[in-house]
N, C-alpha and C positions, 0 to 999 in steps of 0.2 A: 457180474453175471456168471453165473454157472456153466458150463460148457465138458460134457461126456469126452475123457482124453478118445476116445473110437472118434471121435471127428476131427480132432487137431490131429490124430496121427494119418486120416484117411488127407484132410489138406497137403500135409508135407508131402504124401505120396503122391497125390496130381501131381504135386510141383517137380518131380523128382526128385525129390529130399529122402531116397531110402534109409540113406545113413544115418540122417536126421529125426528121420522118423522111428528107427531102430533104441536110436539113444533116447528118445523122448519115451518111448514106451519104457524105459527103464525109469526114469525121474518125476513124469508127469504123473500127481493123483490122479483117479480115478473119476474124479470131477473136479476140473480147470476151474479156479477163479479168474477172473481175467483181471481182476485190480491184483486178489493178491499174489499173484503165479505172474505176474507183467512181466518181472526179469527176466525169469525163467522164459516165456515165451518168446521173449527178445532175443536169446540166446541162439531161439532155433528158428529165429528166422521172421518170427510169427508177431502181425503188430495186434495188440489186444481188439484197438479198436475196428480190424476188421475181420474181426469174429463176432464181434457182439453185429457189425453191421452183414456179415454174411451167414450167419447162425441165431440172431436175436429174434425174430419175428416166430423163424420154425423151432425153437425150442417153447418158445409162451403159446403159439401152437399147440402143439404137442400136450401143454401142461392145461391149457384150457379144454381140450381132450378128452382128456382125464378125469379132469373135474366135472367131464359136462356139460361145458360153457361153448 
């Protein structure tokens, strides 16, 4: 699942992860895969599977929006 790095970097800030957040905005694409970036999110803290379960629904949302749907 795709996932805008503006939303993993707004999560670490809830959590107070500033620093984390700081560094992520330097290494995180521009759009997060969540299988293939999994490391990388593990790093900062971040488990894949609850991005896809706290961001999956309002992104296909969003894209059915879009489309119209």
């Amino acid at each position: 699942m795709q996932i805008p790095k503006d939303q993993i970097l707004a999560l670490l800030r809830d959590r107070g992860q500033d620093d984390q957040a700081s560094q992520a905005q330097n290494e995180l694409p521009d759009q997060v895969d969540t299988d293939q970036h999994a490391d990388l999110l593990q790093r900062f803290g971040i488990d894949p599977q609850e991005l896809i379960s706290k961001y999956g629904g309002q992104i296909a949302g969003d894209i059915g929006g879009k489309l119209g749907l």
